[in-house]
ZADO-1210 file (C-alpha; in nm, 4 decimals, padded with zeros to 6 digits):
<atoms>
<atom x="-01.6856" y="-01.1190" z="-01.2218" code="UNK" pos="1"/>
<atom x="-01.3722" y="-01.1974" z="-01.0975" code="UNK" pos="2"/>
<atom x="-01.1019" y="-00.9548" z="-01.0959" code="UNK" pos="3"/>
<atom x="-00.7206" y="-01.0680" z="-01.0327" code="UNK" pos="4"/>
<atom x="-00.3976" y="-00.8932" z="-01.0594" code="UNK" pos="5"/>
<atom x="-00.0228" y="-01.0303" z="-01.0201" code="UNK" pos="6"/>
<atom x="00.2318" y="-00.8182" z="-00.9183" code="UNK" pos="7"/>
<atom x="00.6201" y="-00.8892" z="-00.9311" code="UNK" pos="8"/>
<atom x="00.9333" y="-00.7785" z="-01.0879" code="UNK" pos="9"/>
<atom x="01.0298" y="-00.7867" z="-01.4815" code="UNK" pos="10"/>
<atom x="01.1615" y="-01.1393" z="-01.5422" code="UNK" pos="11"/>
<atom x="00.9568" y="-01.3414" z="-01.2871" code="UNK" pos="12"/>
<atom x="00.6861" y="-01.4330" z="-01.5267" code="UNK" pos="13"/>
<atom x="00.4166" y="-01.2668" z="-01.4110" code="UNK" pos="14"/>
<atom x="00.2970" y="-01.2069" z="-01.7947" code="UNK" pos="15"/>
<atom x="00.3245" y="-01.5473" z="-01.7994" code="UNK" pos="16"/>
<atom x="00.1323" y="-01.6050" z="-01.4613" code="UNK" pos="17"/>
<atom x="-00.1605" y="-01.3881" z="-01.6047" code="UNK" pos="18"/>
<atom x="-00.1651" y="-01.6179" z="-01.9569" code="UNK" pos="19"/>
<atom x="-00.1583" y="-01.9730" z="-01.8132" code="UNK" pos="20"/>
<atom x="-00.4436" y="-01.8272" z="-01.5800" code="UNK" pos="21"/>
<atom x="-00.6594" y="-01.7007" z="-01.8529" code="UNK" pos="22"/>
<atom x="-00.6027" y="-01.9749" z="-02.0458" code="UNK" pos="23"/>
<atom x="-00.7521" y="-02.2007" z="-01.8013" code="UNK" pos="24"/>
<atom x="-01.0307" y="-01.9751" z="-01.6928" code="UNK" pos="25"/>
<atom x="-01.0987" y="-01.9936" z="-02.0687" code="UNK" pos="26"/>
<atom x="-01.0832" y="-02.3508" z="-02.0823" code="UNK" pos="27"/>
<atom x="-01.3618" y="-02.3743" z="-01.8019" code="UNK" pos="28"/>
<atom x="-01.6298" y="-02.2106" z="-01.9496" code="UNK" pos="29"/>
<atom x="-01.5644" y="-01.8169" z="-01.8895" code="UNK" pos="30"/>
<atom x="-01.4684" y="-01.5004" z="-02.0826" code="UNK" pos="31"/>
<atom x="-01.1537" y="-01.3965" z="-02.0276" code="UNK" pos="32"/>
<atom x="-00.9542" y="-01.0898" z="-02.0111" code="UNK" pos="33"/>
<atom x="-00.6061" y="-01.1150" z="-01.9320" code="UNK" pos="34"/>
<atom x="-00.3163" y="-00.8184" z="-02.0122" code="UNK" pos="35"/>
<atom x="00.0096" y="-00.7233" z="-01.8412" code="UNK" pos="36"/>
<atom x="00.1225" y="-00.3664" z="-01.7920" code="UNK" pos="37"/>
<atom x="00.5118" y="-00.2732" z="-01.8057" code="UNK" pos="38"/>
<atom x="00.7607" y="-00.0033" z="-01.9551" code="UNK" pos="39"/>
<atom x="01.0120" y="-00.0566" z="-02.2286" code="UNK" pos="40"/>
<atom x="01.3128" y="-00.1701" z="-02.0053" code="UNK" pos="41"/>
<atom x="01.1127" y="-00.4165" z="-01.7446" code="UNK" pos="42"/>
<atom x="01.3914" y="-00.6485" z="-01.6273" code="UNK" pos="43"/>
<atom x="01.3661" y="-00.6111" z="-01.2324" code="UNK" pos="44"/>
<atom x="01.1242" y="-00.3259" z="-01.3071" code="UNK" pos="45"/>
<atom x="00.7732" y="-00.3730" z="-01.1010" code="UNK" pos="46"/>
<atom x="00.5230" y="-00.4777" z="-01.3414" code="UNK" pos="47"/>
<atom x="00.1544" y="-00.5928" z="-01.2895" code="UNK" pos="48"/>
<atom x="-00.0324" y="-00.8163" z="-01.5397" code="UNK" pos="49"/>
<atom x="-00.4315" y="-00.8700" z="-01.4896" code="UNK" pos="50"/>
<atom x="-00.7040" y="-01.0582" z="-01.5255" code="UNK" pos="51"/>
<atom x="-01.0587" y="-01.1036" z="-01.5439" code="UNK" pos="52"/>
<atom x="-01.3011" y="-01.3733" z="-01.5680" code="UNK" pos="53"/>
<atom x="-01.7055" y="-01.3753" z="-01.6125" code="UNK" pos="54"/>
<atom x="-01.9519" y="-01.6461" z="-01.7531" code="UNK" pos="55"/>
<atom x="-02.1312" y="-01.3269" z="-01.9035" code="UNK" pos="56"/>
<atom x="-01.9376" y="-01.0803" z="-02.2022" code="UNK" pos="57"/>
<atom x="-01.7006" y="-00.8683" z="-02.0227" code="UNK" pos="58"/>
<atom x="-01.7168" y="-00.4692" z="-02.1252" code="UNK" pos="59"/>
<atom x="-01.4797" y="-00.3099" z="-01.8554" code="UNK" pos="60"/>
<atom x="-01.1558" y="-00.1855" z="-01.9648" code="UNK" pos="61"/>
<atom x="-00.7756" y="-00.1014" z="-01.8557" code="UNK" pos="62"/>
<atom x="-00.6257" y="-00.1688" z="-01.5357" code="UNK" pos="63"/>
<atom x="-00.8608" y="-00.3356" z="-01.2538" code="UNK" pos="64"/>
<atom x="-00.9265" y="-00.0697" z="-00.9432" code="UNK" pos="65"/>
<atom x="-01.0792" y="-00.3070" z="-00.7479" code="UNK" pos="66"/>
<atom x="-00.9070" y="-00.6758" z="-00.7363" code="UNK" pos="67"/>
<atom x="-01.0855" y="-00.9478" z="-00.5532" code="UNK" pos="68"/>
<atom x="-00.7215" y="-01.1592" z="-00.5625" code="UNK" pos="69"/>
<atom x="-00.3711" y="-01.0121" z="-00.5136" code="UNK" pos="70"/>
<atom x="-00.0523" y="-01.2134" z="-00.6222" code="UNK" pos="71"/>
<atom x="00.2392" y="-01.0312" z="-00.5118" code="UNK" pos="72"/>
<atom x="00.5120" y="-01.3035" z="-00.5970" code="UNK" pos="73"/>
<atom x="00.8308" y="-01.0691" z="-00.4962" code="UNK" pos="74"/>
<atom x="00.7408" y="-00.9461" z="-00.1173" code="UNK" pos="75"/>
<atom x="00.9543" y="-00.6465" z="-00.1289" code="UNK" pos="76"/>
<atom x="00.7229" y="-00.4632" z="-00.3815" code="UNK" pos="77"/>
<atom x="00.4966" y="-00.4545" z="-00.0427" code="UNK" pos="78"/>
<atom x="00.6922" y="-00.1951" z="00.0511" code="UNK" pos="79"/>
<atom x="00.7509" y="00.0331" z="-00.2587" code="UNK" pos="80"/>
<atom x="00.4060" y="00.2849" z="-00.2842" code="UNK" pos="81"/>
<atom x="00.5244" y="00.3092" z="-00.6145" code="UNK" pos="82"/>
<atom x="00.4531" y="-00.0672" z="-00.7226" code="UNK" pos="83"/>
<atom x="00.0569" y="-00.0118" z="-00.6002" code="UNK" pos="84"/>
<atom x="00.0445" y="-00.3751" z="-00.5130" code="UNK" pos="85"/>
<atom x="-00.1997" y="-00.3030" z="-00.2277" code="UNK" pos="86"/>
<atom x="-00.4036" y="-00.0242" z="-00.4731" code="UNK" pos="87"/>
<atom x="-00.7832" y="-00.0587" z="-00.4403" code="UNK" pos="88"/>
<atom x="-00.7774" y="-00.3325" z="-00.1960" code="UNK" pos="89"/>
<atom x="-01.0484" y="-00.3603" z="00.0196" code="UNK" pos="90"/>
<atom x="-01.1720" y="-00.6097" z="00.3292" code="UNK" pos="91"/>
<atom x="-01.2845" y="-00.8800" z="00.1117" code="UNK" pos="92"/>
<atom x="-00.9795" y="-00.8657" z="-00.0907" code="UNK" pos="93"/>
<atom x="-00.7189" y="-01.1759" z="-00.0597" code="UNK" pos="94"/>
<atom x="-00.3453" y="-01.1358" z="-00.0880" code="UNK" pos="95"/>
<atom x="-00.0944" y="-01.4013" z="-00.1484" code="UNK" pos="96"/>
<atom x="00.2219" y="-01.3312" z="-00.0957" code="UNK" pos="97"/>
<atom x="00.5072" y="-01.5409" z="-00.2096" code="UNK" pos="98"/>
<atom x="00.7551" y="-01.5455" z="00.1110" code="UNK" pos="99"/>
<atom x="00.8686" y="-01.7800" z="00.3348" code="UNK" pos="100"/>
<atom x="00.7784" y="-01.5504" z="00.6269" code="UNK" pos="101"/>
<atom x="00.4488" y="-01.6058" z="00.8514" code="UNK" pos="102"/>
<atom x="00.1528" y="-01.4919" z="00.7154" code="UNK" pos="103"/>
<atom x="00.0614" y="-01.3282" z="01.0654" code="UNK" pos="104"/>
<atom x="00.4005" y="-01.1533" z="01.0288" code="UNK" pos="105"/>
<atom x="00.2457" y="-00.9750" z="00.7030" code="UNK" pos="106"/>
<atom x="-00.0598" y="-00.9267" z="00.8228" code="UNK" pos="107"/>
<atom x="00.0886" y="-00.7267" z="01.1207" code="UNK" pos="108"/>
<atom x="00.3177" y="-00.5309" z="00.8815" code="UNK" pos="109"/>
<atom x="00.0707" y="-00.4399" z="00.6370" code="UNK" pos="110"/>
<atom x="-00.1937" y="-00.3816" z="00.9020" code="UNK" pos="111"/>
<atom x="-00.4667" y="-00.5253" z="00.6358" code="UNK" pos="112"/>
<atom x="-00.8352" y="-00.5773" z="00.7271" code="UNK" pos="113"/>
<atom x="-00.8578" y="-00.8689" z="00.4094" code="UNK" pos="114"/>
<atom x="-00.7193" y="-01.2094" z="00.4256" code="UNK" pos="115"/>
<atom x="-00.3953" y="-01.3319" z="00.3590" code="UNK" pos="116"/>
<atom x="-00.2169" y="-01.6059" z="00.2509" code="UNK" pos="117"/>
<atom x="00.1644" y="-01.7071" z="00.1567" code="UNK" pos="118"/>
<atom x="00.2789" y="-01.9175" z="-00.0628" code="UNK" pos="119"/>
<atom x="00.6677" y="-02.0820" z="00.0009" code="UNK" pos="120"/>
<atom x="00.9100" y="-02.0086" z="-00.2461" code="UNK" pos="121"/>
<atom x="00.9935" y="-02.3719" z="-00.1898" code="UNK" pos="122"/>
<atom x="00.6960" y="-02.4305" z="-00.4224" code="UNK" pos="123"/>
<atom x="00.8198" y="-02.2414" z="-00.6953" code="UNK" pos="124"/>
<atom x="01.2473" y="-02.3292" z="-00.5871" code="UNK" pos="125"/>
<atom x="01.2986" y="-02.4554" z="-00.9728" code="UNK" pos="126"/>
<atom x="01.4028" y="-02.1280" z="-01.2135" code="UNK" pos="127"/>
<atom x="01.1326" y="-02.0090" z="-01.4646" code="UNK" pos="128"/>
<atom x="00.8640" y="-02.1406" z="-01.2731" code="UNK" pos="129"/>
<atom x="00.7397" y="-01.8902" z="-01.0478" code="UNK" pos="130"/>
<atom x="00.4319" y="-01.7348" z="-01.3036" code="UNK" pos="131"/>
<atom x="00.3380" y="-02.1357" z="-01.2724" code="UNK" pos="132"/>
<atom x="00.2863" y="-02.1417" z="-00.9139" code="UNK" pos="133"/>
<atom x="00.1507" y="-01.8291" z="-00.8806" code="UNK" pos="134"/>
<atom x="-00.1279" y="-01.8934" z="-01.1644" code="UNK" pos="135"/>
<atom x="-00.1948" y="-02.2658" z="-01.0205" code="UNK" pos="136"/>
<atom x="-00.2599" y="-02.0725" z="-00.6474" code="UNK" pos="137"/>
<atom x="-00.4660" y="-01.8636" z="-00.7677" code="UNK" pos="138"/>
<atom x="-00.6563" y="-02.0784" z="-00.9886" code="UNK" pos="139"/>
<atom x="-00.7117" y="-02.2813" z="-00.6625" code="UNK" pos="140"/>
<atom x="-00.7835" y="-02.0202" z="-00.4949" code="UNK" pos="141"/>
<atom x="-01.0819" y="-01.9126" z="-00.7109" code="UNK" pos="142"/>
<atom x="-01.2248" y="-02.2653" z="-00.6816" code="UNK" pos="143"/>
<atom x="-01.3614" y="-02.2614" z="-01.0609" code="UNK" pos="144"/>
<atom x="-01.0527" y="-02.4347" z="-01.2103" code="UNK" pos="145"/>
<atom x="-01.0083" y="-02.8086" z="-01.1987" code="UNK" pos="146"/>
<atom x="-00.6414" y="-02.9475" z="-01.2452" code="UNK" pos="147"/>
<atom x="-00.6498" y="-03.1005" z="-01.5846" code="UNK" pos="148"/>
<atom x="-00.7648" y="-02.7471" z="-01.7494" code="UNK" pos="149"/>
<atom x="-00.4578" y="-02.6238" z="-01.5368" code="UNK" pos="150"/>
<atom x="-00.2378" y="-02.8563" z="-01.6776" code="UNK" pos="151"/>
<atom x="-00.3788" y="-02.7983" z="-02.0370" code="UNK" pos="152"/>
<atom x="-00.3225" y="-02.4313" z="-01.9990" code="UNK" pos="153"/>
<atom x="00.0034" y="-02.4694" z="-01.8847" code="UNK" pos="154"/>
<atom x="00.1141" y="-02.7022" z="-02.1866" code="UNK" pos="155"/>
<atom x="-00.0460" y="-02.4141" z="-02.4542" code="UNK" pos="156"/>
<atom x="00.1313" y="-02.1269" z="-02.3111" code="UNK" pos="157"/>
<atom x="00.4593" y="-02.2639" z="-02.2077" code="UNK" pos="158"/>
<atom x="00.4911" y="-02.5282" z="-02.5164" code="UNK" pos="159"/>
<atom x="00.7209" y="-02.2901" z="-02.7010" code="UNK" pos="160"/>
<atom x="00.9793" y="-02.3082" z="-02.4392" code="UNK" pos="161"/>
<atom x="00.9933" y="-02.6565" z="-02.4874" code="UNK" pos="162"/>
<atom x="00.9430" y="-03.0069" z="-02.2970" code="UNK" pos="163"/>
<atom x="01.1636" y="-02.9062" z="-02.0274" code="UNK" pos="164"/>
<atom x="01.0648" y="-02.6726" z="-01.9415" code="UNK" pos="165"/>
<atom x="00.6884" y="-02.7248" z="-01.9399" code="UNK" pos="166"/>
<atom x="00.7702" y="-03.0384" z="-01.7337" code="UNK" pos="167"/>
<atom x="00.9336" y="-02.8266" z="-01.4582" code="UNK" pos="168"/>
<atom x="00.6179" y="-02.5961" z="-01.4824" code="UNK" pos="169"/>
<atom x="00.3812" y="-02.8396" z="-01.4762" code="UNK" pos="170"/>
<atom x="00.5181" y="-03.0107" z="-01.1168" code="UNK" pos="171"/>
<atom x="00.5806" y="-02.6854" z="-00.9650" code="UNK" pos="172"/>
<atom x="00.2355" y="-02.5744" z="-01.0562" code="UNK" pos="173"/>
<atom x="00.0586" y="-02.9100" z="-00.9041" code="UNK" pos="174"/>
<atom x="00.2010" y="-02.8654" z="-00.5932" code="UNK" pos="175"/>
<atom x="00.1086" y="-02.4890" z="-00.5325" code="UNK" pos="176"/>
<atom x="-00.2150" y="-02.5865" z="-00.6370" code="UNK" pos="177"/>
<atom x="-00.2148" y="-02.8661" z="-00.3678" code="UNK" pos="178"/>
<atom x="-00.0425" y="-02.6624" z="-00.1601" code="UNK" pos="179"/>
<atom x="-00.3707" y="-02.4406" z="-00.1673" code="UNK" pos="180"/>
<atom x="-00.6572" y="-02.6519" z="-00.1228" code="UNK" pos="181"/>
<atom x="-00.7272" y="-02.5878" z="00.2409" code="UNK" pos="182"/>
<atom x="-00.8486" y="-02.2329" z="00.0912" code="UNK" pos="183"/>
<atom x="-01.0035" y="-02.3670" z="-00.2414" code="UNK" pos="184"/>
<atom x="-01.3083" y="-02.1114" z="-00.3414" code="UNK" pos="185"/>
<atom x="-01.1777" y="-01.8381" z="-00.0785" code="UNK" pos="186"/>
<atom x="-01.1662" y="-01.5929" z="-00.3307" code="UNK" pos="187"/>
<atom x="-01.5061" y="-01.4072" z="-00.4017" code="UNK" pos="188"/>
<atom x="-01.6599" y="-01.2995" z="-00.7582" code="UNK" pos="189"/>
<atom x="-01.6583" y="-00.8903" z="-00.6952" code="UNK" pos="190"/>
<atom x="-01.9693" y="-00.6710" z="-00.7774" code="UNK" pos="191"/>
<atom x="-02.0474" y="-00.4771" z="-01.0665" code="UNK" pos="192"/>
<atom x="-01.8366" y="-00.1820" z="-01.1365" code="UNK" pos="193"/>
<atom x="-02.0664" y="00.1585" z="-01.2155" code="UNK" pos="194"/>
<atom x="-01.9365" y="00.3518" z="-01.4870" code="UNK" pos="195"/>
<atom x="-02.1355" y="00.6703" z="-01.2766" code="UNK" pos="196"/>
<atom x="-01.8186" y="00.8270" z="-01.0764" code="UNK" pos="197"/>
<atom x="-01.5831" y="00.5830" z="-01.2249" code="UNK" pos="198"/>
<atom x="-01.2511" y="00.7178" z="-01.0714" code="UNK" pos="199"/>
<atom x="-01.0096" y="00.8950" z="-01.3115" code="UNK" pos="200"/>
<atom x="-00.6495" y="00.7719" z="-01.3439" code="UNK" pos="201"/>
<atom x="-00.4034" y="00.9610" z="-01.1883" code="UNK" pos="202"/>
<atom x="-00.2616" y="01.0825" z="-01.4944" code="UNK" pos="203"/>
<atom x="00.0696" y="01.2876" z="-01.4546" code="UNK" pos="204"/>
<atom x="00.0906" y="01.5665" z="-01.7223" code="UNK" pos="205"/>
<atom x="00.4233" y="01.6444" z="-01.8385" code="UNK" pos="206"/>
<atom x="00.5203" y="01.9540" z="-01.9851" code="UNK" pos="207"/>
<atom x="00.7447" y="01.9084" z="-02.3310" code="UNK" pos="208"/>
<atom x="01.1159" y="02.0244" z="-02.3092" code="UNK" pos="209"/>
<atom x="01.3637" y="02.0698" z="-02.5924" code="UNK" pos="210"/>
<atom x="01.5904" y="01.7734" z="-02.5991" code="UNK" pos="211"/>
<atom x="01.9591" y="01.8895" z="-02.5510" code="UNK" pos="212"/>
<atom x="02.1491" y="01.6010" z="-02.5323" code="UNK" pos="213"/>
<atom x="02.0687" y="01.2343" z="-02.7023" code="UNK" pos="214"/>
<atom x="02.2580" y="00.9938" z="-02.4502" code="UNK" pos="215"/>
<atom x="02.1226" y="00.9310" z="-02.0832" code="UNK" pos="216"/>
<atom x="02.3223" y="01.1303" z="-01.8001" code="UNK" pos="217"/>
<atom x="02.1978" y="00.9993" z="-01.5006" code="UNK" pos="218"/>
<atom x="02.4256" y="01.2333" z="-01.2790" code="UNK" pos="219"/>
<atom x="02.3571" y="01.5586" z="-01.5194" code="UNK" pos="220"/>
<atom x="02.0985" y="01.8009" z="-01.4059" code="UNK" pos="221"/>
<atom x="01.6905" y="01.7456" z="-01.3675" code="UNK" pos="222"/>
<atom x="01.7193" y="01.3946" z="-01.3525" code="UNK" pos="223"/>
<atom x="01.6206" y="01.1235" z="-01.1361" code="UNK" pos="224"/>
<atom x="01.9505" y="01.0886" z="-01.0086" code="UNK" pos="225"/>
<atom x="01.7851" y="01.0268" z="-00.6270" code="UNK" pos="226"/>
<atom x="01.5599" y="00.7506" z="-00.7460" code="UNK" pos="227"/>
<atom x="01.7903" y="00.4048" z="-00.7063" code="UNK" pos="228"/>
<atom x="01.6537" y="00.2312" z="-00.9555" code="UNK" pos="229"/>
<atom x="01.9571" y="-00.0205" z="-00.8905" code="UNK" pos="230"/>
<atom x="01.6652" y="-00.1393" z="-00.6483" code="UNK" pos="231"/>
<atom x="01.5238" y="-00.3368" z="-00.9289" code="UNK" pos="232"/>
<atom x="01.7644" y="-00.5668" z="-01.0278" code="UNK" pos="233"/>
<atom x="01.7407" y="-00.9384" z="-00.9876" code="UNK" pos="234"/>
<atom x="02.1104" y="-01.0080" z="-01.1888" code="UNK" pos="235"/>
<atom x="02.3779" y="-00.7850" z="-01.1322" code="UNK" pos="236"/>
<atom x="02.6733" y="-00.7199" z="-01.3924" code="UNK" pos="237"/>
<atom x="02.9899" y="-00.7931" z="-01.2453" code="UNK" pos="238"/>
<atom x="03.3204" y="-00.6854" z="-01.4708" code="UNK" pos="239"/>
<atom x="03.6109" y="-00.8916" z="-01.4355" code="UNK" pos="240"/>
<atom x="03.9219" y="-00.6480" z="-01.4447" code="UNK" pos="241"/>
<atom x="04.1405" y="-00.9305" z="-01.5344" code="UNK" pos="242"/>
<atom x="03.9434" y="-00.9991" z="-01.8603" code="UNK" pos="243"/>
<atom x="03.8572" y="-00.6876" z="-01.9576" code="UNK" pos="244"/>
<atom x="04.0572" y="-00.4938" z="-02.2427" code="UNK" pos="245"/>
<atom x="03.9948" y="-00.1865" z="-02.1347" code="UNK" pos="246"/>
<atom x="03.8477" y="-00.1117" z="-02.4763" code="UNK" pos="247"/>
<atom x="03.6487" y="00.1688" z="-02.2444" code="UNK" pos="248"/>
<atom x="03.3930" y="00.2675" z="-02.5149" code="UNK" pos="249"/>
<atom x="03.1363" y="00.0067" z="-02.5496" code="UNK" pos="250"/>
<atom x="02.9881" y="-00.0965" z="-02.2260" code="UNK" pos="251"/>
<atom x="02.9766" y="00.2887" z="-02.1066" code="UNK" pos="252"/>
<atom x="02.8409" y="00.3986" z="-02.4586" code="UNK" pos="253"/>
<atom x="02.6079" y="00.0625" z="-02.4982" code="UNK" pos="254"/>
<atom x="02.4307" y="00.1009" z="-02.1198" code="UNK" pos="255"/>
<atom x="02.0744" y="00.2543" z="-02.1402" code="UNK" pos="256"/>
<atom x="02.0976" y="00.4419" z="-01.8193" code="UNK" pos="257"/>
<atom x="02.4813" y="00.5965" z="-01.8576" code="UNK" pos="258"/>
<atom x="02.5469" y="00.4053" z="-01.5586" code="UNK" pos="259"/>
<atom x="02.9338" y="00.2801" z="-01.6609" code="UNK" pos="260"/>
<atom x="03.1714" y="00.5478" z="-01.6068" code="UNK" pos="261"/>
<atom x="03.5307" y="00.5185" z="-01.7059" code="UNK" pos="262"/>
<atom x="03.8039" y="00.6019" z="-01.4637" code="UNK" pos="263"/>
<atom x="04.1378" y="00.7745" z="-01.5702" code="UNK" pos="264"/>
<atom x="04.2898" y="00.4161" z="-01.6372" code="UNK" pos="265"/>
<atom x="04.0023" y="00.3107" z="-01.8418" code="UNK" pos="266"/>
<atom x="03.8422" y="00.0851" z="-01.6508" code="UNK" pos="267"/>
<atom x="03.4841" y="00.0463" z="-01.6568" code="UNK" pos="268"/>
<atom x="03.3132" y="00.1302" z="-01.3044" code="UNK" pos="269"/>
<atom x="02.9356" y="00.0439" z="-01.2580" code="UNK" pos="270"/>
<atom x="02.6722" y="00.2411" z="-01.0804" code="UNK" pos="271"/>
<atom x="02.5143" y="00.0147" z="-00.9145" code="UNK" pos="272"/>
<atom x="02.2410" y="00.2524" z="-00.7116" code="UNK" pos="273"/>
<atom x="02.0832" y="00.3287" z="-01.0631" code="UNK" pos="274"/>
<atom x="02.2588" y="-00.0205" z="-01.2799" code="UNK" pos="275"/>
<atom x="01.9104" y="-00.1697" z="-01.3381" code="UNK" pos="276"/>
<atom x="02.0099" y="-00.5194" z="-01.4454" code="UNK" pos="277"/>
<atom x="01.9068" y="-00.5115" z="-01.8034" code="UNK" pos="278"/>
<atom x="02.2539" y="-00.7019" z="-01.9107" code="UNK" pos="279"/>
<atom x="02.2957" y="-00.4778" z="-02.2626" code="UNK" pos="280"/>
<atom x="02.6603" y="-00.4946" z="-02.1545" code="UNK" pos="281"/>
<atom x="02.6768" y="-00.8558" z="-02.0882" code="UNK" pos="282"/>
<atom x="02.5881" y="-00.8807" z="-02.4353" code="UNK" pos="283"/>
<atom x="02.8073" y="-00.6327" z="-02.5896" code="UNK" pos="284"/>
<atom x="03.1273" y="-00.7013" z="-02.4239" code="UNK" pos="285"/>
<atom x="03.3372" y="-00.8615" z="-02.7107" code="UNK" pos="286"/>
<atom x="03.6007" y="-01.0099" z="-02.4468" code="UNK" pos="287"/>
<atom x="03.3459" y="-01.1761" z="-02.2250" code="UNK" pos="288"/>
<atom x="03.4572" y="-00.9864" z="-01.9213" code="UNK" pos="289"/>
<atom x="03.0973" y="-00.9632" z="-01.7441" code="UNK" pos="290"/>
<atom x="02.9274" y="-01.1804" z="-01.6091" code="UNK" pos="291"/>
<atom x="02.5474" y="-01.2173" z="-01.4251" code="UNK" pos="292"/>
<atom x="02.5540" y="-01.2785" z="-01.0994" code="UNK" pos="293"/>
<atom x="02.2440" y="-01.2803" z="-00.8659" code="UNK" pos="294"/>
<atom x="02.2195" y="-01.0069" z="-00.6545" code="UNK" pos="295"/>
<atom x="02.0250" y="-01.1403" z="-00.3488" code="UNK" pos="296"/>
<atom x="02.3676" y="-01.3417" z="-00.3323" code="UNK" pos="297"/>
<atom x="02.6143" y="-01.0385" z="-00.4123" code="UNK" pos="298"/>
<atom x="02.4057" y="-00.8294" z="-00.1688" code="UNK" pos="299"/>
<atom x="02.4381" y="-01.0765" z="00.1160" code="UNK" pos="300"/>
<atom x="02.8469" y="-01.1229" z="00.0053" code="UNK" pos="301"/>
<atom x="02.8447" y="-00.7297" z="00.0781" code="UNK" pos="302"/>
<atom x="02.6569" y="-00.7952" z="00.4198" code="UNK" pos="303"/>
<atom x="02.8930" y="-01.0265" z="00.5551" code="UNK" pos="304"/>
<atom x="03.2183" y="-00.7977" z="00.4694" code="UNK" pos="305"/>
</atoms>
């Protein structure tokens, strides 16, 4: 059986990665499993989706332990324990890693005994295609999917975003699928799983507590005020003073996290160590004042000031 898991940030279509995938495993003869695994707000959140493949009926279940292929297409969930990208890898494992870094340079850094491989976000440079190019390498990289069940997979589960789009998909996938042939079949079907001294999940148990208070205080007592979740953003919501009203109730009262405060001359301020990107004031803004902006580019504007 093979057993593969993508890992990347809410928004960079690793759902989608996961679907076109098992889609095309499915149209080359296997049984298929695929599922992605993510909270309610997932926008910039780490998320995983998986999947498995057999020619035989597949009866495991849940999350795979074990993966014979890693996709981890945003490189700095590498280093966040908390995104488990590297969980249950072992020395026959493959990881591909979607950087424009040397794959030696990863290998050093992550100190890994398995294989791995990168993939160039030049391959995947056109927006909304990145679950395409990671689901083309790693149907490459199994060596059991030929290019016109790739393409037919890719026309199924993208169709509803229309021709565009599937275009764009379709010639960013064929070239990370070229762009892997040197390592076509490098990925191994793994063994059978015993259900003998299967390993628990790590379940957290949480005792109940009274609610007190309905609305999110990120700053109030007992919370996670120390975890920046501002870390997973891939937009950023910028307010322009000039447009804004100053209306001072409805992006602070609209944002998930409580992370808009209101300063004494009632203008909007935005946490941005905890603002995870989810754009609910974007959206609710009646005079248009915010705006998305990308924040690998607003972090490197702050870098060079």
């Amino acid at each position: 059986m093979y057993r593969i898991r993508f890992h990347g940030r809410g928004g960079q279509g690793m759902k989608t990665a996961s679907r076109i995938l098992g889609t095309a495993l499915f149209l080359s003869g296997f049984e298929v499993q695929d599922a992605p695994r993510y909270g309610a707000e997932r926008r910039g959140a780490p998320i995983f989706a998986y999947v498995r493949a057999d020619r035989a009926p597949i009866n495991e279940r849940g999350i795979i332990s074990n993966p014979d292929l890693i996709i981890a297409a945003d490189h700095s969930l590498l280093g966040m324990p908390g995104a488990g990208v590297l969980a249950g890898a072992g020395p026959e494992t493959v990881l591909l890693v979607a950087t424009d870094e040397a794959a030696a340079l990863w290998q050093e850094r992550l100190n890994l005994a398995g294989p791995l491989l990168t993939l160039s976000p030049l391959v995947e440079s056109q927006k909304h295609t990145l679950g395409a190019a990671c689901a083309a390498a790693a149907a490459r990289l199994l060596g059991r999917v030929e290019l016109p069940a790739l393409v037919e997979a890719v026309r199924q589960e993208l169709a509803p975003l229309g021709r565009t789009a599937v275009e764009a998909s379709l010639a960013v996938a064929s070239r990370a699928y070229e762009a892997m042939g040197a390592q076509h079949g490098m990925v191994r079907e793994g063994g059978v799983v015993p259900a003998e001294n299967y390993p628990k999940p790590n379940w957290i148990e949480l005792g109940f507590e009274d609610a007190t208070i309905s609305a999110p205080a990120i700053h109030a007592a007992a919370t996670t005020e120390k975890l920046q979740t501002g870390l997973w953003r891939t937009e950023r919501p910028v307010i322009d003073q000039g447009r804004c009203n100053r209306c001072w109730w409805i992006c602070s009262t609209f944002c998930p996290e409580g992370a808009i405060a209101v300063d004494e001359e009632r203008r909007p301020r935005i946490d941005y160590e905890h603002c995870k990107g989810c754009m609910v004031c974007l959206v609710q803004c009646p005079t248009h004042a915010i705006e998305a902006r990308p924040e690998t580019a607003e972090t490197a504007k702050e870098g060079a000031q």
